[in-house]
N, CA, C and O atoms as a GROMACS GRO file, in nm:
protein
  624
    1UNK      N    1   8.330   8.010   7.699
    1UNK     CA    2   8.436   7.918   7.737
    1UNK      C    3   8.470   7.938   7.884
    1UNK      O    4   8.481   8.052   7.929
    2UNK      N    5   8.485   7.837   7.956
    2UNK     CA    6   8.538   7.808   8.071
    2UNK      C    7   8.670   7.908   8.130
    2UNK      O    8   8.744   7.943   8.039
    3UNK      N    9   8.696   7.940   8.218
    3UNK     CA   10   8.844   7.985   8.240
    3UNK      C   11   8.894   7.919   8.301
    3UNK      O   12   8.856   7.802   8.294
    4UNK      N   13   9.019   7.958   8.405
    4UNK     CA   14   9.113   7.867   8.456
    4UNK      C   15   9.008   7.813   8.605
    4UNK      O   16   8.954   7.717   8.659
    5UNK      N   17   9.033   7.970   8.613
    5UNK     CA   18   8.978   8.011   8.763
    5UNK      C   19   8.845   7.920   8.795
    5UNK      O   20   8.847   7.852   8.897
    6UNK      N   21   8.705   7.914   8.693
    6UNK     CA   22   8.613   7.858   8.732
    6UNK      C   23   8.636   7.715   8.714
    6UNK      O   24   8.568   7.650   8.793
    7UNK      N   25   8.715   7.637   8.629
    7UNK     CA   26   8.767   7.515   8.663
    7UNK      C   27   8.769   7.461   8.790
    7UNK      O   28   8.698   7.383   8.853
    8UNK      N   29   8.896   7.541   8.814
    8UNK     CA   30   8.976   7.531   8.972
    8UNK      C   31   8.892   7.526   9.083
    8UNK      O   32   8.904   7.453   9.182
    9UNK      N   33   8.786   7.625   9.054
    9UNK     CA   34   8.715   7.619   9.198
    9UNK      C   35   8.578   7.493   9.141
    9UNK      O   36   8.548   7.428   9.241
   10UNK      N   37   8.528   7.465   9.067
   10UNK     CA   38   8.471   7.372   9.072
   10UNK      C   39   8.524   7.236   9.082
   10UNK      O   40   8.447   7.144   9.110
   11UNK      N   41   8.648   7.215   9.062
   11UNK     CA   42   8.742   7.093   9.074
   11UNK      C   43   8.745   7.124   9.252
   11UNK      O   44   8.690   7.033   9.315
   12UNK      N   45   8.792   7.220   9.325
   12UNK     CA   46   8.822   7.218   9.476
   12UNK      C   47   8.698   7.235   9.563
   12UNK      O   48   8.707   7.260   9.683
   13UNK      N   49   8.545   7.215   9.481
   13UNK     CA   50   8.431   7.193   9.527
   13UNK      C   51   8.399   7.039   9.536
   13UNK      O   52   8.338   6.987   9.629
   14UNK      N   53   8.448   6.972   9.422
   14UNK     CA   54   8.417   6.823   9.454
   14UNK      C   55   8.496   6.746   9.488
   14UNK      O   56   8.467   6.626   9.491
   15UNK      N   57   8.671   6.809   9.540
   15UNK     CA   58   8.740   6.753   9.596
   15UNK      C   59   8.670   6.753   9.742
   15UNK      O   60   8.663   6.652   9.812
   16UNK      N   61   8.629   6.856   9.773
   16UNK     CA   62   8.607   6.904   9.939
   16UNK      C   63   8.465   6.844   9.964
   16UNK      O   64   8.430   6.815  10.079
   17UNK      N   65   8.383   6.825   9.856
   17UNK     CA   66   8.254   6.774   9.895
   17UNK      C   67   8.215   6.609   9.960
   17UNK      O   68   8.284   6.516   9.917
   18UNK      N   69   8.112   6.581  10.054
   18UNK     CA   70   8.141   6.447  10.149
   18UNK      C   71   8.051   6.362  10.046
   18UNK      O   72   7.956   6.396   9.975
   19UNK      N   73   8.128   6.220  10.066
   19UNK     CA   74   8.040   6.076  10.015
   19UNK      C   75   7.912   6.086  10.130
   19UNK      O   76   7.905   6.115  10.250
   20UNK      N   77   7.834   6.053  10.044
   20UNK     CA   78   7.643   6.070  10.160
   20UNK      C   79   7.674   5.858  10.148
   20UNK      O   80   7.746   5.797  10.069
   21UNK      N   81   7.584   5.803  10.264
   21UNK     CA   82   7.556   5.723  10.244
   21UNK      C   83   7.423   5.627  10.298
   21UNK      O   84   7.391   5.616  10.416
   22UNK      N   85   7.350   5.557  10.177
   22UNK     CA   86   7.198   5.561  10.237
   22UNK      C   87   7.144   5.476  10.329
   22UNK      O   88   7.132   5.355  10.342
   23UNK      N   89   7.118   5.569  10.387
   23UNK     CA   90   6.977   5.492  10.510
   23UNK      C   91   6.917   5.430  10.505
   23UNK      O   92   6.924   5.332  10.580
   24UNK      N   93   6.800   5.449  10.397
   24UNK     CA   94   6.708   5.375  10.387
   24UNK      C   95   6.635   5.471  10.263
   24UNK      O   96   6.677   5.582  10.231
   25UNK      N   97   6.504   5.395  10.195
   25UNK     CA   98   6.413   5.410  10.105
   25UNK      C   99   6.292   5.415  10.115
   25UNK      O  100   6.276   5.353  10.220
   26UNK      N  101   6.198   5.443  10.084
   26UNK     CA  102   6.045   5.422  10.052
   26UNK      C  103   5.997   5.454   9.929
   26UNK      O  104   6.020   5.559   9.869
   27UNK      N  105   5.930   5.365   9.890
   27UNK     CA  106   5.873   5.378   9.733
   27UNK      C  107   5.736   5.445   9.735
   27UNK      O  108   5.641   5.422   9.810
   28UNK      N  109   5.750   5.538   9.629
   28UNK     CA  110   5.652   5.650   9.674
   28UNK      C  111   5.514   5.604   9.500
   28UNK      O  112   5.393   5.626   9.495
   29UNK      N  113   5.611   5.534   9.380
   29UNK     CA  114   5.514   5.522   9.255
   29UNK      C  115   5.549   5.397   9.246
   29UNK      O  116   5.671   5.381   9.254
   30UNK      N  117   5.453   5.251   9.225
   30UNK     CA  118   5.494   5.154   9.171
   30UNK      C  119   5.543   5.150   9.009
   30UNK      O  120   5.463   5.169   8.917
   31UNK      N  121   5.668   5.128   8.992
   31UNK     CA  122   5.648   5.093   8.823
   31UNK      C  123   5.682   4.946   8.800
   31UNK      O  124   5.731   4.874   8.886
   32UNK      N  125   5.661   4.918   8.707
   32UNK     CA  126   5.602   4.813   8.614
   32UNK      C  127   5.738   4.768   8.535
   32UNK      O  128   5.719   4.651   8.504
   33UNK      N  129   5.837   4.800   8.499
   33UNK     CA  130   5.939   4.796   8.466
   33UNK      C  131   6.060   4.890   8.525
   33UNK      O  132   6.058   5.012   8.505
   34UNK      N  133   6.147   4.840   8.586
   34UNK     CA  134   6.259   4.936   8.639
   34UNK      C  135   6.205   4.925   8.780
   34UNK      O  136   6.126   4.847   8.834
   35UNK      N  137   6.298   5.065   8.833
   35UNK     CA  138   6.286   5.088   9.013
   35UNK      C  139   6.160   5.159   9.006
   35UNK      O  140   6.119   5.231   8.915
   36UNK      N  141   6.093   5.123   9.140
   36UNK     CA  142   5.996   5.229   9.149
   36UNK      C  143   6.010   5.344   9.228
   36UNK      O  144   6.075   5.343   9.332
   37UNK      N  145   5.932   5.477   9.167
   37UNK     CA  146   6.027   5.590   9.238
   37UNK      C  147   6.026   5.637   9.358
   37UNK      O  148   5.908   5.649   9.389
   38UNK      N  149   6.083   5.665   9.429
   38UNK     CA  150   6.111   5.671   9.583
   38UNK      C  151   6.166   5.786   9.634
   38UNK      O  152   6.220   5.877   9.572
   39UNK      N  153   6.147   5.773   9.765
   39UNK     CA  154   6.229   5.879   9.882
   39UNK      C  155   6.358   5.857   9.946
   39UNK      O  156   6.350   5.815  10.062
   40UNK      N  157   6.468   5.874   9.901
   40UNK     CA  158   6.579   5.840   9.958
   40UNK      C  159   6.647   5.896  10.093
   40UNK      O  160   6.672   6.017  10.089
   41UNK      N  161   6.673   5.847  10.180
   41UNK     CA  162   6.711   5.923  10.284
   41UNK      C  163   6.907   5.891  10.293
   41UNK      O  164   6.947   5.776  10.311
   42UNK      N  165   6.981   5.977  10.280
   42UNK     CA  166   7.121   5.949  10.282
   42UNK      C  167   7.151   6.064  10.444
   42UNK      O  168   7.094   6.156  10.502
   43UNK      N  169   7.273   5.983  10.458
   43UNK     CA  170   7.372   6.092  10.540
   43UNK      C  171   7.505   6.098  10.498
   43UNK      O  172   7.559   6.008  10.434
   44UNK      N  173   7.578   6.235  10.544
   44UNK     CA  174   7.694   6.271  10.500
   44UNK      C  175   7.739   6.378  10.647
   44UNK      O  176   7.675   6.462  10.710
   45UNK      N  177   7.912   6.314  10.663
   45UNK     CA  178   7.932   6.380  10.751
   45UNK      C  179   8.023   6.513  10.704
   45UNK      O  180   8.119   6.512  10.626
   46UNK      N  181   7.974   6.612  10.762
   46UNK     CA  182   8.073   6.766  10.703
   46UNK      C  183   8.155   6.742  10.730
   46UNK      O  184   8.182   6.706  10.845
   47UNK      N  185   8.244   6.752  10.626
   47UNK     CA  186   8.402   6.717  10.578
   47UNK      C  187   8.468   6.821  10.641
   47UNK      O  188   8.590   6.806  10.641
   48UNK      N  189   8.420   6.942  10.705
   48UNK     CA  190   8.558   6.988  10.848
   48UNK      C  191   8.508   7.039  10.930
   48UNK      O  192   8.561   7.131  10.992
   49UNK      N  193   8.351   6.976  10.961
   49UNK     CA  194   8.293   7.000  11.125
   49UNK      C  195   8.315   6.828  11.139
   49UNK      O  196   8.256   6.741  11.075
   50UNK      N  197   8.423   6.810  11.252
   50UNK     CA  198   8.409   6.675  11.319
   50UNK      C  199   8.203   6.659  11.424
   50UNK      O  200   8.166   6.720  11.525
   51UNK      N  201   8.164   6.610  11.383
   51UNK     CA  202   8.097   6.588  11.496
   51UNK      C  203   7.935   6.636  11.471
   51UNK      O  204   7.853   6.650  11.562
   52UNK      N  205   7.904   6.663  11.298
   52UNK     CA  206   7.822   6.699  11.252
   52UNK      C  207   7.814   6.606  11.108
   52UNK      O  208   7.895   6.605  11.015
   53UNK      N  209   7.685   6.529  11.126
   53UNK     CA  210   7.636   6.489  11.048
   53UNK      C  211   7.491   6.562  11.021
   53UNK      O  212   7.418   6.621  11.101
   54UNK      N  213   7.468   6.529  10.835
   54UNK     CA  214   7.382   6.565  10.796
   54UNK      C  215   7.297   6.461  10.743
   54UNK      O  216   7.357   6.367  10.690
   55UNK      N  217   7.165   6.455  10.746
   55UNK     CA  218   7.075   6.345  10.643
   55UNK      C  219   7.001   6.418  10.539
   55UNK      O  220   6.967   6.537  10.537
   56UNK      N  221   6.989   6.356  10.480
   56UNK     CA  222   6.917   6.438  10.309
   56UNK      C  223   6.810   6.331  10.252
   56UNK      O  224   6.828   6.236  10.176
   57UNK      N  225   6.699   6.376  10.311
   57UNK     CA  226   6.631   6.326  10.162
   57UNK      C  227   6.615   6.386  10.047
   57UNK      O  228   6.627   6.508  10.034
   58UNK      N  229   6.584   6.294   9.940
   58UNK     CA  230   6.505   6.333   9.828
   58UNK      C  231   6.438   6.219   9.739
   58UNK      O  232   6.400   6.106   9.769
   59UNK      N  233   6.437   6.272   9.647
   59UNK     CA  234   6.328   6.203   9.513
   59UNK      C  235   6.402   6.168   9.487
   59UNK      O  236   6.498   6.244   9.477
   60UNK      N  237   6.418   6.031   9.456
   60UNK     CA  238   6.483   5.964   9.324
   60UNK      C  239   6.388   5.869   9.193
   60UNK      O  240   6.324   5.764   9.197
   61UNK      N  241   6.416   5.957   9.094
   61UNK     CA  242   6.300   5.898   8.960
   61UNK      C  243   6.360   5.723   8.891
   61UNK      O  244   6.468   5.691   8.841
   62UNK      N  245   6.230   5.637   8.921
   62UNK     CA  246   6.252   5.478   8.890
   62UNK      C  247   6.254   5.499   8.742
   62UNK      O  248   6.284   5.600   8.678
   63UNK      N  249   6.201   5.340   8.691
   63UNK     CA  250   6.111   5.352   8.559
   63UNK      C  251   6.237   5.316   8.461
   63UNK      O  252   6.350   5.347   8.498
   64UNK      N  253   6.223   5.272   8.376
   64UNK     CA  254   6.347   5.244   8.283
   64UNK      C  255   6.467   5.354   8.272
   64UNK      O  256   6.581   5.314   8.247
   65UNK      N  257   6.443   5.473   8.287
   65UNK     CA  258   6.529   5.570   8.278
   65UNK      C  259   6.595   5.575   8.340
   65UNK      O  260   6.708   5.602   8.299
   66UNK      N  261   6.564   5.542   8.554
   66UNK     CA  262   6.584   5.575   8.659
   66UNK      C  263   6.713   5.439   8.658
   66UNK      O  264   6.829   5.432   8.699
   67UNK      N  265   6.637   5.360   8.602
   67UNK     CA  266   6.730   5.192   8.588
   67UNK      C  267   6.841   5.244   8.547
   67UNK      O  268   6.924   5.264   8.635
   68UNK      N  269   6.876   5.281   8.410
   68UNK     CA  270   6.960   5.308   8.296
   68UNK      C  271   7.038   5.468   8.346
   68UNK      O  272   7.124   5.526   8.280
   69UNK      N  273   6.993   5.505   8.448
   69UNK     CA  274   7.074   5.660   8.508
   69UNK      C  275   7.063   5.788   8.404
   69UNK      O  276   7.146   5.879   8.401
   70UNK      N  277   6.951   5.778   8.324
   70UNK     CA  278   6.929   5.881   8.225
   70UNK      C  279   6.832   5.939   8.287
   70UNK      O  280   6.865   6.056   8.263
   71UNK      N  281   6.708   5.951   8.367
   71UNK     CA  282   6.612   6.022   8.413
   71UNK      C  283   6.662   6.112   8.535
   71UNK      O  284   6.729   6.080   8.633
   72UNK      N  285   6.602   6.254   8.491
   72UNK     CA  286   6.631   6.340   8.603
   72UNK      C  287   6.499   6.356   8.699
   72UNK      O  288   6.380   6.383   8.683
   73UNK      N  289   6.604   6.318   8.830
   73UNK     CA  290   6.523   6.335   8.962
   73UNK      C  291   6.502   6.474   9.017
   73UNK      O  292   6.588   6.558   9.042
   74UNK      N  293   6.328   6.488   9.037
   74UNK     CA  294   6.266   6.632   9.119
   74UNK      C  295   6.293   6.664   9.144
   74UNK      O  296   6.404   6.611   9.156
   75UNK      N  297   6.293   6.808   9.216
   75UNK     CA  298   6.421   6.914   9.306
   75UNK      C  299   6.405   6.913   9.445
   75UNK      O  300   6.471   6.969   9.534
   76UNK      N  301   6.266   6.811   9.451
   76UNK     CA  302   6.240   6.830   9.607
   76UNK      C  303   6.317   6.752   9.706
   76UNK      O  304   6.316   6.629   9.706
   77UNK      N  305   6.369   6.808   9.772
   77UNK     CA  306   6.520   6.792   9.896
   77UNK      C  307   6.502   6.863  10.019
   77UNK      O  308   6.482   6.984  10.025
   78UNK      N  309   6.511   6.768  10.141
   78UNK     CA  310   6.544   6.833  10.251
   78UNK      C  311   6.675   6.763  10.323
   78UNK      O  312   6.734   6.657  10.305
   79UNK      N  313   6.691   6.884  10.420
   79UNK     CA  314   6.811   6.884  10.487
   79UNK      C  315   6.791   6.911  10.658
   79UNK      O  316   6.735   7.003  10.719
   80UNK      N  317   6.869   6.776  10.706
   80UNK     CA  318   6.863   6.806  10.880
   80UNK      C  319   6.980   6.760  10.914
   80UNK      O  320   7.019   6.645  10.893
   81UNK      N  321   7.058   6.871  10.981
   81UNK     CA  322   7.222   6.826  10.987
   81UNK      C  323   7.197   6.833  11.193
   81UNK      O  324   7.116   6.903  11.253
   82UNK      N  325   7.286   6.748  11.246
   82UNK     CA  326   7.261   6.764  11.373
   82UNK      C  327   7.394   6.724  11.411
   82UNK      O  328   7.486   6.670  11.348
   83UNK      N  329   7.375   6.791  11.609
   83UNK     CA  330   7.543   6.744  11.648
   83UNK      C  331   7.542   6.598  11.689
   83UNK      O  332   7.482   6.571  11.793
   84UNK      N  333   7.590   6.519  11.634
   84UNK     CA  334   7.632   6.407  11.686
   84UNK      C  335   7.734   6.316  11.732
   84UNK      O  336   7.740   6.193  11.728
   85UNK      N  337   7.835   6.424  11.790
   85UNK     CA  338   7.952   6.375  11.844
   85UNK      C  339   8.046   6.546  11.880
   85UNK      O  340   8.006   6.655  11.839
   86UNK      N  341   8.186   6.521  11.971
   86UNK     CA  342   8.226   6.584  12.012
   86UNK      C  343   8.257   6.718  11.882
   86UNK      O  344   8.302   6.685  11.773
   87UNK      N  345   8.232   6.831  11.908
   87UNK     CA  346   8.270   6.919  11.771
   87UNK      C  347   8.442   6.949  11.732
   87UNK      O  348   8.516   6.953  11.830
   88UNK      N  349   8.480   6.961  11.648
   88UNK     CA  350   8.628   6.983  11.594
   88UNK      C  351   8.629   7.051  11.459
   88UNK      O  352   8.569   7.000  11.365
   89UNK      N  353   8.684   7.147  11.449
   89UNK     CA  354   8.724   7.197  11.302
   89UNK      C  355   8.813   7.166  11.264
   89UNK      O  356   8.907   7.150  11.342
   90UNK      N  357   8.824   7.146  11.153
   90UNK     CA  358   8.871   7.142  11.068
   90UNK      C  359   9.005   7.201  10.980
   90UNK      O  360   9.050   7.157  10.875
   91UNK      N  361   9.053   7.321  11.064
   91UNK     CA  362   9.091   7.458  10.981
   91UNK      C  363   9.016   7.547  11.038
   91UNK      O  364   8.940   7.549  11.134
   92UNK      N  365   9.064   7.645  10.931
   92UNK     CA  366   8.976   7.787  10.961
   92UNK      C  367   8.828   7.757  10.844
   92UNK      O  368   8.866   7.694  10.745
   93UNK      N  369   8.696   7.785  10.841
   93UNK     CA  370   8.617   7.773  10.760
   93UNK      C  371   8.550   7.904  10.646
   93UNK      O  372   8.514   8.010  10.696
   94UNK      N  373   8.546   7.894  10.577
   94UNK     CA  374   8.473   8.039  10.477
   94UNK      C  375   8.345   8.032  10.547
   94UNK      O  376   8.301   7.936  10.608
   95UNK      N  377   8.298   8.135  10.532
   95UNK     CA  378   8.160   8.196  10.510
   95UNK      C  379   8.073   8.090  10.454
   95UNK      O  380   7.977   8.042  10.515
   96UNK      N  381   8.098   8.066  10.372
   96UNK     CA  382   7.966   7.969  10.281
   96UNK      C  383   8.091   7.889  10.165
   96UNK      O  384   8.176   7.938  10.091
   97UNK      N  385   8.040   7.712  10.201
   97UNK     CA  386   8.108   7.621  10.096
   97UNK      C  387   8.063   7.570  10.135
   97UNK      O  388   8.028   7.558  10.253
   98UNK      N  389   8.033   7.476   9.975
   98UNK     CA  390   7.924   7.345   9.914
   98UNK      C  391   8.041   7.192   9.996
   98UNK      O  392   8.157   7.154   9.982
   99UNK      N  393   7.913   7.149  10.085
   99UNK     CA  394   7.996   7.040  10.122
   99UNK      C  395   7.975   6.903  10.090
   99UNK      O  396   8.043   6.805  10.119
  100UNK      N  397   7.822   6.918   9.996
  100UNK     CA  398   7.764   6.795   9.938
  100UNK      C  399   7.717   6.838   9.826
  100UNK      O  400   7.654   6.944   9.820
  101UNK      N  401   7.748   6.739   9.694
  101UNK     CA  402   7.675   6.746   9.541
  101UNK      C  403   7.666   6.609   9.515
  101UNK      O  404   7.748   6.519   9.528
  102UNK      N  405   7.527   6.611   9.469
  102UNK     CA  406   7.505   6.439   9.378
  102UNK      C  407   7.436   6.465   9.236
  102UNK      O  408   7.335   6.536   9.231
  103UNK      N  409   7.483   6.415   9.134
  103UNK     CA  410   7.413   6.448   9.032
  103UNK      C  411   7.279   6.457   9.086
  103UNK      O  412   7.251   6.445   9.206
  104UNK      N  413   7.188   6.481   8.981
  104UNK     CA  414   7.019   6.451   8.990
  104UNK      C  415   6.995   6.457   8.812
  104UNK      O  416   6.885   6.511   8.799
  105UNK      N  417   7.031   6.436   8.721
  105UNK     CA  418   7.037   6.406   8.656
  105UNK      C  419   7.148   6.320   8.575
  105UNK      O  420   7.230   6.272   8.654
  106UNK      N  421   7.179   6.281   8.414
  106UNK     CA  422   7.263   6.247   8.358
  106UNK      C  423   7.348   6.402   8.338
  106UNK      O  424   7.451   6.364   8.283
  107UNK      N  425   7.355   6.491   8.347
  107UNK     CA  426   7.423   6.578   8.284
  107UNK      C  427   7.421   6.697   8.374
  107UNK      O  428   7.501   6.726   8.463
  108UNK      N  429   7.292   6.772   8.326
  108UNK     CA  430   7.367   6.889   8.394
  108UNK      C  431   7.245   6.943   8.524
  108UNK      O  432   7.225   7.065   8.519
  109UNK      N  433   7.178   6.882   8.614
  109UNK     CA  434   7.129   6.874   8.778
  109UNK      C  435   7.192   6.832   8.833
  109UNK      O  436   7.246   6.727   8.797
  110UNK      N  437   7.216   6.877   8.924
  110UNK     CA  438   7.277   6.867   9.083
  110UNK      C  439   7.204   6.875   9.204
  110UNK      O  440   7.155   6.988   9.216
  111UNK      N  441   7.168   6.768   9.335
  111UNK     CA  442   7.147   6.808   9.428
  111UNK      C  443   7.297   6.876   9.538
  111UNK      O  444   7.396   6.818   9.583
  112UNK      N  445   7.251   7.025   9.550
  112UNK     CA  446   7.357   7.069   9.632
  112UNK      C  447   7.332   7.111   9.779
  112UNK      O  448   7.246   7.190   9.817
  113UNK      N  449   7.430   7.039   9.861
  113UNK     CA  450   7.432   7.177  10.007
  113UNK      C  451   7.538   7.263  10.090
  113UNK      O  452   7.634   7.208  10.144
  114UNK      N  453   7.521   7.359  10.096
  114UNK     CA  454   7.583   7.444  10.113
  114UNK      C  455   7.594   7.493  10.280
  114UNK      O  456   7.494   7.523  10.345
  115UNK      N  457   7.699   7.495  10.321
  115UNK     CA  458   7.738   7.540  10.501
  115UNK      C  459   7.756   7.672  10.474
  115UNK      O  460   7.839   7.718  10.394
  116UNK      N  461   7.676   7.733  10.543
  116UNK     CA  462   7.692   7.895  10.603
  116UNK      C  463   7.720   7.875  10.722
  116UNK      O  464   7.668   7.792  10.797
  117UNK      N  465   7.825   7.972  10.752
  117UNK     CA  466   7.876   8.077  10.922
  117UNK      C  467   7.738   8.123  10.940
  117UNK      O  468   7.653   8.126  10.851
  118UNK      N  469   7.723   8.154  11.048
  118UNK     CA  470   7.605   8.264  11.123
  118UNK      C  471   7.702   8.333  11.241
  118UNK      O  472   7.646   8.359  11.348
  119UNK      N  473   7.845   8.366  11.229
  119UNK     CA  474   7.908   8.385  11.310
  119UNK      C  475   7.841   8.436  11.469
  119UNK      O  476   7.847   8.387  11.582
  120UNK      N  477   7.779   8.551  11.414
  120UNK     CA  478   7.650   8.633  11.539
  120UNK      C  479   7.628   8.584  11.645
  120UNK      O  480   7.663   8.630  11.754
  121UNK      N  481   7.544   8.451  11.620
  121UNK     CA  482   7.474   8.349  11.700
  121UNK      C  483   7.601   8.212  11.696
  121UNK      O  484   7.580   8.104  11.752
  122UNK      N  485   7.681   8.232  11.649
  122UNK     CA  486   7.802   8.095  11.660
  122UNK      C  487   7.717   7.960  11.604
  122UNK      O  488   7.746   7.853  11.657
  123UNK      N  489   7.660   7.961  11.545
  123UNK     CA  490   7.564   7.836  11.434
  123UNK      C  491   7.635   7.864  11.319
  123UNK      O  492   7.691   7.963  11.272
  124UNK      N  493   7.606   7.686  11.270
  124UNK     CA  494   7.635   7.664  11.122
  124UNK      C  495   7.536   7.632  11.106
  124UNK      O  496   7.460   7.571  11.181
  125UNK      N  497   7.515   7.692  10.939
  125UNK     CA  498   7.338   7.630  10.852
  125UNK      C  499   7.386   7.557  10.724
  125UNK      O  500   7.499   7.539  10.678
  126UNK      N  501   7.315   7.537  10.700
  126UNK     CA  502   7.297   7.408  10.638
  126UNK      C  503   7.194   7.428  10.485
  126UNK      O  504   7.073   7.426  10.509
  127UNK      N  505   7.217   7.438  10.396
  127UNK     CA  506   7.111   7.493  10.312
  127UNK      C  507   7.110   7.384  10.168
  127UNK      O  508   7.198   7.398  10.083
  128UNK      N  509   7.033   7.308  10.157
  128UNK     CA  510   6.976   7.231  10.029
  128UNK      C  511   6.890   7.279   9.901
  128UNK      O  512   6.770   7.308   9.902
  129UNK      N  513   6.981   7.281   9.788
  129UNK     CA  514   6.874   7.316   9.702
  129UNK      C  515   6.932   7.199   9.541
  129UNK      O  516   7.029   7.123   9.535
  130UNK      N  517   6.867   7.219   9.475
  130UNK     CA  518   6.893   7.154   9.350
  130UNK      C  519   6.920   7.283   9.231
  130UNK      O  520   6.850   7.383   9.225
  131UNK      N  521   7.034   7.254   9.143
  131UNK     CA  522   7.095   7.383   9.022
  131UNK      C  523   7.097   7.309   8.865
  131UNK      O  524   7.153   7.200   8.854
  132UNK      N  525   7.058   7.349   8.792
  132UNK     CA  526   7.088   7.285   8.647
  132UNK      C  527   7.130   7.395   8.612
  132UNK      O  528   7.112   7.505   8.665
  133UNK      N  529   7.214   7.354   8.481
  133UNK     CA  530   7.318   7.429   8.385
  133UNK      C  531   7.238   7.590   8.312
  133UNK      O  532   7.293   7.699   8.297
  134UNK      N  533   7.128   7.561   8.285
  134UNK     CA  534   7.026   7.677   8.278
  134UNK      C  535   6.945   7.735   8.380
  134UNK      O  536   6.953   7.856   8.402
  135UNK      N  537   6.864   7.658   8.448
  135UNK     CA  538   6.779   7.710   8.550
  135UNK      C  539   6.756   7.631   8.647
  135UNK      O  540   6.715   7.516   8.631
  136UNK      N  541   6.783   7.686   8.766
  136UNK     CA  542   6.729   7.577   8.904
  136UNK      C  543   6.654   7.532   8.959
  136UNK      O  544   6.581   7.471   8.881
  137UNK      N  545   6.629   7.524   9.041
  137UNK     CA  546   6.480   7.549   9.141
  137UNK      C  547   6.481   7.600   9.262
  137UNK      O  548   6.550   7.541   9.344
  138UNK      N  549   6.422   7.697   9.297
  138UNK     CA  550   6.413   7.723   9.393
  138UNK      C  551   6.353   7.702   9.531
  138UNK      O  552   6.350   7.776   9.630
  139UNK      N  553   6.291   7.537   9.501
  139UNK     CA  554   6.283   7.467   9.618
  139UNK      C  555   6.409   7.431   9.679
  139UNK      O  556   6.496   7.379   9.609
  140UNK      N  557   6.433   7.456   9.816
  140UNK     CA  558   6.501   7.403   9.939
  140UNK      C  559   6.454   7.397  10.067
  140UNK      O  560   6.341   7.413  10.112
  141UNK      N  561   6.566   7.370  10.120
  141UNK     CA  562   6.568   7.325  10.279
  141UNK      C  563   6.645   7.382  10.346
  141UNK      O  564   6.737   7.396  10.265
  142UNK      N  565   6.696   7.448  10.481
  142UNK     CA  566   6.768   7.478  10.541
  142UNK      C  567   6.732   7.419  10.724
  142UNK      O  568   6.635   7.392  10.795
  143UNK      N  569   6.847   7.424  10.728
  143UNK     CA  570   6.865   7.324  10.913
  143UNK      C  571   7.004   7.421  10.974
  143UNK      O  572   7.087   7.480  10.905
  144UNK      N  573   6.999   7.416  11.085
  144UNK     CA  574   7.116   7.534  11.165
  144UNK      C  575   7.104   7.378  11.283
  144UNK      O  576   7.022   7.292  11.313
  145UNK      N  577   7.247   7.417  11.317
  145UNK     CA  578   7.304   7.298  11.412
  145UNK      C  579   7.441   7.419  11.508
  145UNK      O  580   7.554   7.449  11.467
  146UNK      N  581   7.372   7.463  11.640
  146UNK     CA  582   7.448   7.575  11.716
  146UNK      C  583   7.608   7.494  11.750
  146UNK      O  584   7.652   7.383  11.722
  147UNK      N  585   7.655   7.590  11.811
  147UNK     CA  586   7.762   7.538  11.844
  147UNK      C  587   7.796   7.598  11.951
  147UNK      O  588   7.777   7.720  11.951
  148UNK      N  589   7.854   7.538  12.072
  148UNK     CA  590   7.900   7.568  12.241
  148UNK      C  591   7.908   7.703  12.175
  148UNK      O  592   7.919   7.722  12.054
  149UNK      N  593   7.900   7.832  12.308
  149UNK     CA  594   7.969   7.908  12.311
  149UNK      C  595   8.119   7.931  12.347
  149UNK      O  596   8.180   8.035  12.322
  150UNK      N  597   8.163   7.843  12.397
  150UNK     CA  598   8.305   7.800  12.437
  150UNK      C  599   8.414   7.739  12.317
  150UNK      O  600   8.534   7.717  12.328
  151UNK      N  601   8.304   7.717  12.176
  151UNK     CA  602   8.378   7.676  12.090
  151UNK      C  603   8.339   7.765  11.946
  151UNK      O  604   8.280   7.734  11.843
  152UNK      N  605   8.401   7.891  11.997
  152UNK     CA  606   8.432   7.987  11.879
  152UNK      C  607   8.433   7.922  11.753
  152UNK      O  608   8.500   7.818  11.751
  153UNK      N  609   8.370   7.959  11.636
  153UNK     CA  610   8.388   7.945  11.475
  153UNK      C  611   8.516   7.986  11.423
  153UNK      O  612   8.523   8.108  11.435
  154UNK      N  613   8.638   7.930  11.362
  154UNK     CA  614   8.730   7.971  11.293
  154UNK      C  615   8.722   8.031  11.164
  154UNK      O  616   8.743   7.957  11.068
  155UNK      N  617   8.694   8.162  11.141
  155UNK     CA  618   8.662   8.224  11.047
  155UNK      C  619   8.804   8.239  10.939
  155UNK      O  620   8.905   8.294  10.983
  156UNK      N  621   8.799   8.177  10.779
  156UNK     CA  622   8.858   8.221  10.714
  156UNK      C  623   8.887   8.405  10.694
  156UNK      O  624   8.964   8.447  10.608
   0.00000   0.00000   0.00000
């Protein structure tokens, strides 16, 4: 059974996590009925780095299933977050929090990505992977996007 605590923080993970929105497509399998399955390319801007956007591809599975939102999509995902505008925080930031989740299945897959500090070097990374309720995958992606030295990281 669930507790309070892991509720809470999975409820203040998808409050805090950003709407992606898509770019563009390419169809990678023709099907014959339904979508055919493709490469989706989305972006999402980090919800408390002003001035950092990210793009994400991945797989998305067509085919009657893909139609009907019951087929789970591949784990294969990449991630390229870059600076594209003046930088601003947000607050102070943790160490590591999930700033993007999209299902990848009906139930229990997730494509997730996750912002790490690199305080050291003053970079934020960027890390993509896909999690199901039993077992994940351990395909990902990771992208680092530096930041001025003049503009210190606000460390939680």
């Amino acid at each position: 059974m669930l507790n309070k605590a892991a509720i809470g923080l999975a409820l203040s993970g998808v409050l805090t996590s950003a709407a992606a929105e898509t770019i563009g497509s390419v169809d990678t399998v023709f099907k014959l009925l339904g979508p055919d399955h493709k490469v989706v390319v989305e972006v999402f801007d980090d919800p408390r780095v002003r001035g950092v956007s990210c793009y994400l591809s991945r797989a998305k599975t067509g085919g009657i299933k893909g139609a009907i939102g019951i087929a789970e999509d591949k784990s294969n995902a990449s991630v390229a977050c870059r600076h594209v505008g003046p930088l601003a925080f947000n607050g102070k930031l943790p160490r590591q929090e999930e700033v993007f989740s999209e299902r990848a299945s009906i139930l229990f897959k997730h494509v997730r990505v996750v912002r790490m500090v690199d305080p050291r070097r003053n970079a934020l990374v960027y890390l993509v992977y896909s999690d199901r309720l039993i077992e994940g995958s351990p395909q990902n992606s990771v992208t680092a996007v530096p930041v001025p030295a003049n503009l210190p990281i606000p460390l939680k």
